[in-house]
DOGUDREN-704938 format. One record per residue (C-alpha): residue number from 1; x, y, z. Coordinates in nm, 3 decimals, decimal comma. Example, Ala and Ser with C-alpha at 12.3 -4.5 7.8 and 13.67 -1.06 7.14 Angstrom:
REM residues 2
+-----+---------+---------+---------+
! pos !      xx !      yy !      zz !
+-----+---------+---------+---------+
!   1 !   1,230 !  -0,450 !   0,780 !
!   2 !   1,367 !  -0,106 !   0,714 !
+-----+---------+---------+---------+
***
This chain:
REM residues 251
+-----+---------+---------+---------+
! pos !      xx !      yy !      zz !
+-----+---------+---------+---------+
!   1 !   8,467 !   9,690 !   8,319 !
!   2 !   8,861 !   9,654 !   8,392 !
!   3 !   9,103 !   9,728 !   8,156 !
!   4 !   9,324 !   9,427 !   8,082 !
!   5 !   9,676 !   9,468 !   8,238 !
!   6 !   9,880 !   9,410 !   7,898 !
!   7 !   9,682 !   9,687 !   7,728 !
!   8 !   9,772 !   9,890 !   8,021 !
!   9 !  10,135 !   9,857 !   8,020 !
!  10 !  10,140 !   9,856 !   7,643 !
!  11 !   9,999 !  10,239 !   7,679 !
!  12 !  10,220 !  10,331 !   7,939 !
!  13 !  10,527 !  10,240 !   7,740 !
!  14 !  10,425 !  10,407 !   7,424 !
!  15 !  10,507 !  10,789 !   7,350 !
!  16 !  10,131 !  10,894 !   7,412 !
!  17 !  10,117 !  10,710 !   7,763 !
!  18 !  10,475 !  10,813 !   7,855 !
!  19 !  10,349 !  11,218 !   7,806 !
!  20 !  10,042 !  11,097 !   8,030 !
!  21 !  10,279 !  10,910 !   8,301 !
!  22 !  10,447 !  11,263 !   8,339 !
!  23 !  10,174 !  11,480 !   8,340 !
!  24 !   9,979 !  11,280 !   8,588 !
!  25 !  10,278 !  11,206 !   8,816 !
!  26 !  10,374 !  11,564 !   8,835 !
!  27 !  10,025 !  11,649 !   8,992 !
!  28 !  10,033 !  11,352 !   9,247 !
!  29 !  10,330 !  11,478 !   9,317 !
!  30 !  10,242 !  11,811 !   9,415 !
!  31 !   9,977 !  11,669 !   9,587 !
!  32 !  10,189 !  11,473 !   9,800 !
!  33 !  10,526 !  11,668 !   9,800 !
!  34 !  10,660 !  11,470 !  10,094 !
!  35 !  10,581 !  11,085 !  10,211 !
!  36 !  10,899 !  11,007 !  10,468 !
!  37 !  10,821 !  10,703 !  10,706 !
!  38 !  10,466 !  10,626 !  10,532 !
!  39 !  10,328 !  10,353 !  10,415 !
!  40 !  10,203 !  10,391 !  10,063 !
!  41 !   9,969 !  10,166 !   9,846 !
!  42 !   9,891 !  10,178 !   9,493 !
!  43 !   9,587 !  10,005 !   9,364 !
!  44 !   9,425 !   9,936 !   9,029 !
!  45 !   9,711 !  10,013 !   8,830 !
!  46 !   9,895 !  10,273 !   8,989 !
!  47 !  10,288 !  10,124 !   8,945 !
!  48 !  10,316 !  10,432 !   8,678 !
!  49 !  10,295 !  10,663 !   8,989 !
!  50 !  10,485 !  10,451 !   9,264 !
!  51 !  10,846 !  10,467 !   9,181 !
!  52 !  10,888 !  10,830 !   9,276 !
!  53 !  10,813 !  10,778 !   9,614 !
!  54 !  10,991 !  10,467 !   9,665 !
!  55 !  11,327 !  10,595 !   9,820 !
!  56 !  11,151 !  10,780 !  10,094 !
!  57 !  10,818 !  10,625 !  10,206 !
!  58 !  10,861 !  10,354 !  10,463 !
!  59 !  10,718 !  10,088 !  10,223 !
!  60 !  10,533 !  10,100 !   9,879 !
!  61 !  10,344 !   9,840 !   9,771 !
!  62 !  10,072 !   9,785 !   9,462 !
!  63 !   9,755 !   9,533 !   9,447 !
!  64 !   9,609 !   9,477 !   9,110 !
!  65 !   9,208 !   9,336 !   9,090 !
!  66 !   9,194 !   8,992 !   8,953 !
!  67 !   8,948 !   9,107 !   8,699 !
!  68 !   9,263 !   9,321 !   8,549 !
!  69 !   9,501 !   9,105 !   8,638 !
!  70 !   9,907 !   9,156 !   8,752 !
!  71 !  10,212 !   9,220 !   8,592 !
!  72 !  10,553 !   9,195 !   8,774 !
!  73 !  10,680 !   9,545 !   8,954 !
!  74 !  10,963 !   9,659 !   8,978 !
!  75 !  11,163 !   9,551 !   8,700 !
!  76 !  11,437 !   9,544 !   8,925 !
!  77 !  11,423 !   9,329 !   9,280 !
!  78 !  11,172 !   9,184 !   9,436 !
!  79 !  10,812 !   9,190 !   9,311 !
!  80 !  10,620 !   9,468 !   9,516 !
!  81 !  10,288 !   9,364 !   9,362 !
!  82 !  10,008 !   9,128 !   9,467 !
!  83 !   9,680 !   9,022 !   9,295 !
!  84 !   9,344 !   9,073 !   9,509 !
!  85 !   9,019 !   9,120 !   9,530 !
!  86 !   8,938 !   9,476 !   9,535 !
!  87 !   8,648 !   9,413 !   9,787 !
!  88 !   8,855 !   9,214 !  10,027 !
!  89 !   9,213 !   9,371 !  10,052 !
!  90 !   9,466 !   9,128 !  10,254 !
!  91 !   9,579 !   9,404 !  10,493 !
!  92 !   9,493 !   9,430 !  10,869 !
!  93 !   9,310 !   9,752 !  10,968 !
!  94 !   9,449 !  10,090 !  11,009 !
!  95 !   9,743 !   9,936 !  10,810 !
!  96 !   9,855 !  10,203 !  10,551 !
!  97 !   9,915 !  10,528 !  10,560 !
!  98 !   9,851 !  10,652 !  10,183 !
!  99 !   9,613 !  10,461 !   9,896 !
! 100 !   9,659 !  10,616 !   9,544 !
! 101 !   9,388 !  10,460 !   9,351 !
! 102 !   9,484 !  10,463 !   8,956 !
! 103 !   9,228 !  10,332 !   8,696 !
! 104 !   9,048 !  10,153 !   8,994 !
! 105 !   8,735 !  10,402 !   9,097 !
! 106 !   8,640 !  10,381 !   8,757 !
! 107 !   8,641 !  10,040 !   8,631 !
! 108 !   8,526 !   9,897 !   9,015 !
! 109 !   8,259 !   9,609 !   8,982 !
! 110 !   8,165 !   9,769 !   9,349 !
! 111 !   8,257 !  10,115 !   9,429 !
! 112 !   8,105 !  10,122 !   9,754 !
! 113 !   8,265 !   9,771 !   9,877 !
! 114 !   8,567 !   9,967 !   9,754 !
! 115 !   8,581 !  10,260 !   9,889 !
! 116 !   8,485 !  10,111 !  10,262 !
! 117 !   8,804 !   9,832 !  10,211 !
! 118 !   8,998 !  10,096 !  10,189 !
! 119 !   8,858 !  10,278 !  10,485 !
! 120 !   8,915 !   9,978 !  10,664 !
! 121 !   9,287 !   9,979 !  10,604 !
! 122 !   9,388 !  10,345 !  10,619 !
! 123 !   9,523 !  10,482 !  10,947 !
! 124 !   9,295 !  10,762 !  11,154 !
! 125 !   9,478 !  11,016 !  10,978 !
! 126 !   9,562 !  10,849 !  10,650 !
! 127 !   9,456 !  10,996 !  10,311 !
! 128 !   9,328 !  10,847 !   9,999 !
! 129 !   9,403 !  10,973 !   9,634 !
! 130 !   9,171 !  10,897 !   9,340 !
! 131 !   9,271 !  10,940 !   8,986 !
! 132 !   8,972 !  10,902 !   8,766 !
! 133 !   8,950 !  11,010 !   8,402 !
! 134 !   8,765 !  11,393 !   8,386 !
! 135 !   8,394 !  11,380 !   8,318 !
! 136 !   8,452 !  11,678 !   8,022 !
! 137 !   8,787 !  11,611 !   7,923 !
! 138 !   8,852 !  11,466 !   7,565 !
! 139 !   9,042 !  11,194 !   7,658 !
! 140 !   8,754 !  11,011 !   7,850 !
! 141 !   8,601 !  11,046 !   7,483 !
! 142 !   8,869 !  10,813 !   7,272 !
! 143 !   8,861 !  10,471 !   7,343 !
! 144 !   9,236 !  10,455 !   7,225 !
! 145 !   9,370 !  10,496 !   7,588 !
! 146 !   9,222 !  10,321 !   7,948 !
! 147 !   9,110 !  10,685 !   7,999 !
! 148 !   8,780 !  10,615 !   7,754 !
! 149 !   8,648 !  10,299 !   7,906 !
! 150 !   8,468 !  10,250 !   8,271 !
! 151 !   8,316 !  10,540 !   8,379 !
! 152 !   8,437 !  10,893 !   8,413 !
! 153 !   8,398 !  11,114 !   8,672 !
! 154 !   8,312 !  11,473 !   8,711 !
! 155 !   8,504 !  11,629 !   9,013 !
! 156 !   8,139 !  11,694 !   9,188 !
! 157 !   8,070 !  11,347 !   9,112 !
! 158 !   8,393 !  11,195 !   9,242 !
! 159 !   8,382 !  11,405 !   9,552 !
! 160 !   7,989 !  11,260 !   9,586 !
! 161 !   8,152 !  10,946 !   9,561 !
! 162 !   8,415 !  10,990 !   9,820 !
! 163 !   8,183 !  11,124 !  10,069 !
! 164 !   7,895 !  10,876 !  10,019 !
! 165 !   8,186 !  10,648 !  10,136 !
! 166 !   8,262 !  10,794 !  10,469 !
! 167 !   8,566 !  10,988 !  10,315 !
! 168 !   8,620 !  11,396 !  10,360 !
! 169 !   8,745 !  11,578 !  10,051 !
! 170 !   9,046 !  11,802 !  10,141 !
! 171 !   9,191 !  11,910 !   9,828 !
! 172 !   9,131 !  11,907 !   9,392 !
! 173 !   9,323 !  11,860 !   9,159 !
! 174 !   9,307 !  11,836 !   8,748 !
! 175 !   9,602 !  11,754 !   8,487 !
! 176 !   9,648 !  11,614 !   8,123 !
! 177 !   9,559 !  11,898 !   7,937 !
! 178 !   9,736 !  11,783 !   7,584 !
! 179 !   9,448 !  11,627 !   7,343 !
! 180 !   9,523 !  11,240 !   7,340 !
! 181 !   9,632 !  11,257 !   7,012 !
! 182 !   9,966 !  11,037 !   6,895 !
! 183 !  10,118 !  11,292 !   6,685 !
! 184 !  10,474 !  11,403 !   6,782 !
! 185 !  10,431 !  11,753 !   6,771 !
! 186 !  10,119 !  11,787 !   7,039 !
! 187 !  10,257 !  11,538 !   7,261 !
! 188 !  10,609 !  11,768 !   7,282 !
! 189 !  10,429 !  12,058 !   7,340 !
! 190 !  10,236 !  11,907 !   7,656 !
! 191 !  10,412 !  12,130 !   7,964 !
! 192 !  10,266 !  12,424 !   7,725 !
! 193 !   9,893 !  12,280 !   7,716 !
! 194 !   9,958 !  12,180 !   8,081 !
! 195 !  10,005 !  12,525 !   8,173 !
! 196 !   9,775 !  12,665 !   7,936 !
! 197 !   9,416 !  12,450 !   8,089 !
! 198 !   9,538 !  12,519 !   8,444 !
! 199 !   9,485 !  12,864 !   8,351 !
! 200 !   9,224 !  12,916 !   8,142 !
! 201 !   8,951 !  12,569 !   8,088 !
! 202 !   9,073 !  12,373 !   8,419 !
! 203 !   8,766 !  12,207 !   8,371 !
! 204 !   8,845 !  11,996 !   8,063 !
! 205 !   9,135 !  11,874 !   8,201 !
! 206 !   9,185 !  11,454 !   8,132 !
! 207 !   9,177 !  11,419 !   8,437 !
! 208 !   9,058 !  11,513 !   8,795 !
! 209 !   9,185 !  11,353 !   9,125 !
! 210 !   9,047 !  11,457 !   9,426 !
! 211 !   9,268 !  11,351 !   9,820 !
! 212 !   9,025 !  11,296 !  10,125 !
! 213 !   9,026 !  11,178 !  10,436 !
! 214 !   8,841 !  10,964 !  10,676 !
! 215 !   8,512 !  11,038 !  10,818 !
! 216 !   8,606 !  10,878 !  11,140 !
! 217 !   8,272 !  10,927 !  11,309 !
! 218 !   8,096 !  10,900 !  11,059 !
! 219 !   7,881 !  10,541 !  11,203 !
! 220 !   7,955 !  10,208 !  11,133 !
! 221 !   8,022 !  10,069 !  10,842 !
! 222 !   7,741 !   9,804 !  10,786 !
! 223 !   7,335 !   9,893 !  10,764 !
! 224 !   7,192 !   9,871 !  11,100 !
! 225 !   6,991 !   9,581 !  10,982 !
! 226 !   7,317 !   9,330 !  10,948 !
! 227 !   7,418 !   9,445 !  11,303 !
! 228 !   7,097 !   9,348 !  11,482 !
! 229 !   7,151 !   8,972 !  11,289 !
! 230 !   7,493 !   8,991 !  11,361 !
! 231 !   7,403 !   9,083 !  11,746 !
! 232 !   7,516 !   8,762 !  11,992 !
! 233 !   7,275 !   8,616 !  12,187 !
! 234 !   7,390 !   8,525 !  12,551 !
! 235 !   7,275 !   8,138 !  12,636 !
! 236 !   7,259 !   8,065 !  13,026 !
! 237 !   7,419 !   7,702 !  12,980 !
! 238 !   7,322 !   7,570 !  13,321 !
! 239 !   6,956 !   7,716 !  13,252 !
! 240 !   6,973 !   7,553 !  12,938 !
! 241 !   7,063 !   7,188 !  13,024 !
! 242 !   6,839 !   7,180 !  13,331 !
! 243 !   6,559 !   7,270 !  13,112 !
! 244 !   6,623 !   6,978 !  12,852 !
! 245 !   6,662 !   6,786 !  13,137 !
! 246 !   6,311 !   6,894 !  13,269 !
! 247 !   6,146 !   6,824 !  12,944 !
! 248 !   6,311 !   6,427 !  12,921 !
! 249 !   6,185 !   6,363 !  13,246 !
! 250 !   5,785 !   6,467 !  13,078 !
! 251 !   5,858 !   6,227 !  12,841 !
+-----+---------+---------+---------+
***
């Protein structure tokens, strides 16, 4: 089930979401400390995440699933956002060079006609990020924020997931540590739970986001079955016609 888009950005704009933004964006960052001359693409509703790589990567740009539907991005400029399918992405193949997949994974009608989209569209040597609320965190246990609705993830599960998909897991990493609770005094001390979890119960973090890469020999993407239909059958035309012909002249 997607989370509607307005509910989204109202969370992002209030105190509770803003303490989440940072947290979360902090970790991507560190994930991906440096971006220059890639092309970067943010689905579900990853536009929280985007703006801090916009003045180096080659291009950013941010497709929403019609069953969430789209808000305008940047405030500023030009609208850097599109509304898609998220089983059929408008994007030739091998096209982008980063996907960071915000509250997409979790809420995806099809996770496996996901996941293989964005295959499709990442370079050899791109890599995928998925940002999926934490299996044993708390805040995949309140309904009050898009982290408590669609399904969460354990990292095991996630990285299940990923590979399942023809993707390899190269690296783990957990955030949002402060209980999701909207009282002034927890949500100021978040850099000191932050720290805190890392240390000592990493595994209750809110939540877990896991970069892989492509399996690129990994087989083809469809079952063996639709390739043998989808096989073409080569037609003699000459053989063909003088056949017909043959059986006219029976007649």
């Amino acid at each position: 089930m997607w989370h509607d888009v307005v509910d989204l950005r109202e969370f992002y704009e209030s105190r509770r979401g803003q303490v989440a933004r940072h947290m979360v964006r902090r970790a991507v960052r560190s994930v991906w400390p440096d971006v220059k001359g890639q092309r970067l693409l943010g689905l579900g509703f990853a536009t929280p995440y985007l703006r801090q790589f916009m003045s180096e990567a080659e291009r950013v740009l941010a497709f929403m699933p019609a069953s969430q539907g789209v808000m305008h991005w940047p405030q500023e400029g030009p609208g850097l956002v599109s509304l898609v399918e998220e089983t059929d992405l408008p994007l030739p193949d091998y096209s982008v060079d980063r996907v960071l997949l915000v509250h997409g994974l979790e809420n995806a009608d099809s996770l496996r006609g996901q996941l293989r989209e964005i295959w499709r569209v990442l370079t050899g040597d791109g890599r995928i990020l998925v940002v999926v609320p934490n299996r044993r965190g708390i805040w995949s246990r309140s309904d009050r924020t898009p982290l408590g609705w669609g399904h969460p993830y354990s990292a095991a599960q996630l990285s299940r997931a990923l590979r399942d998909n023809m993707f390899t897991p190269t690296r783990t990493e957990r955030a949002l540590y402060v209980p999701p609770i909207a009282n002034y005094t927890f949500l100021r001390s978040a850099p000191a739970w932050e720290r805190m979890g890392a240390r000592f119960f990493p595994t209750f973090s809110g939540v877990v986001m896991i970069e892989a890469g492509k399996q690129l020999y990994a087989g083809s993407m469809k079952p063996a079955k639709q390739r043998r239909l989808r096989r073409p059958v080569v037609v003699s035309l000459p053989q063909a016609a003088g056949r017909m012909h043959r059986e006219r002249d029976e007649d």
